[in-house]
N, C-alpha and C positions, 0 to 999 in steps of 0.2 A: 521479486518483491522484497526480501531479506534482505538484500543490499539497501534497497532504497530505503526501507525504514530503519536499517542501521545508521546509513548517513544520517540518517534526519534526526537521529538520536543524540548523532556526534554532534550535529549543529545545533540542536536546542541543548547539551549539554545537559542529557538522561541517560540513564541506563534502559535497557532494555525491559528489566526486571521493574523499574520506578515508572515506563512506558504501560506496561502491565495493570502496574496498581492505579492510575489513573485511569484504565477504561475500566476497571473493576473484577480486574483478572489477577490467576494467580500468576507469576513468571512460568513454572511449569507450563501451563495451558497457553498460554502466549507463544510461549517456544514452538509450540507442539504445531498452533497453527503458521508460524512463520516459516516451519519445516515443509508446509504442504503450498502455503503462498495463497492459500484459497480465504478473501477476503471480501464481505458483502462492499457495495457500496458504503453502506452508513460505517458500517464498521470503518472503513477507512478513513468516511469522513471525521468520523469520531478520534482515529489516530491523529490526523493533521490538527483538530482542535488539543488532544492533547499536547502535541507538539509542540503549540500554539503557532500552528502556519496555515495554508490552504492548501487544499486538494486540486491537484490539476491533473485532470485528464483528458488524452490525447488522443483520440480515434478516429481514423477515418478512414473511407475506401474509394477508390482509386475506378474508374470503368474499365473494363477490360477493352482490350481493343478489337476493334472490326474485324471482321472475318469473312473476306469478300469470296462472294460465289464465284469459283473459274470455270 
């Protein structure tokens, strides 16, 4: 997750710390959670508006496969 919102900083052309002030955080406390990666939903969506981008996420799961009785 710190890479990715680091790019996204390099591409909107922010700092990390100016990422911070815009969701209403200090840079310390910003740091602190991109040390851990642990991000609500909104919270992120609220990064990409600061960014001024969108949120995309990608999830999904796959079946496992058959497991035929011998």
């Amino acid at each position: 997750m710190y890479i990715m919102i680091e790019h996204a900083c390099v591409d909107a052309g922010i700092t990390k710390a100016e990422l911070a002030r815009r969701l209403g955080m200090t840079p310390q406390a910003f740091y602190q959670r991109l040390t851990t990666g642990k991000f609500t939903y909104n919270e992120l969506t609220a990064i990409a508006n600061a960014l001024g981008g969108t949120l995309y996420i990608n999830i999904g799961f796959a079946p496992a496969p058959a497991i035929e009785n011998q």
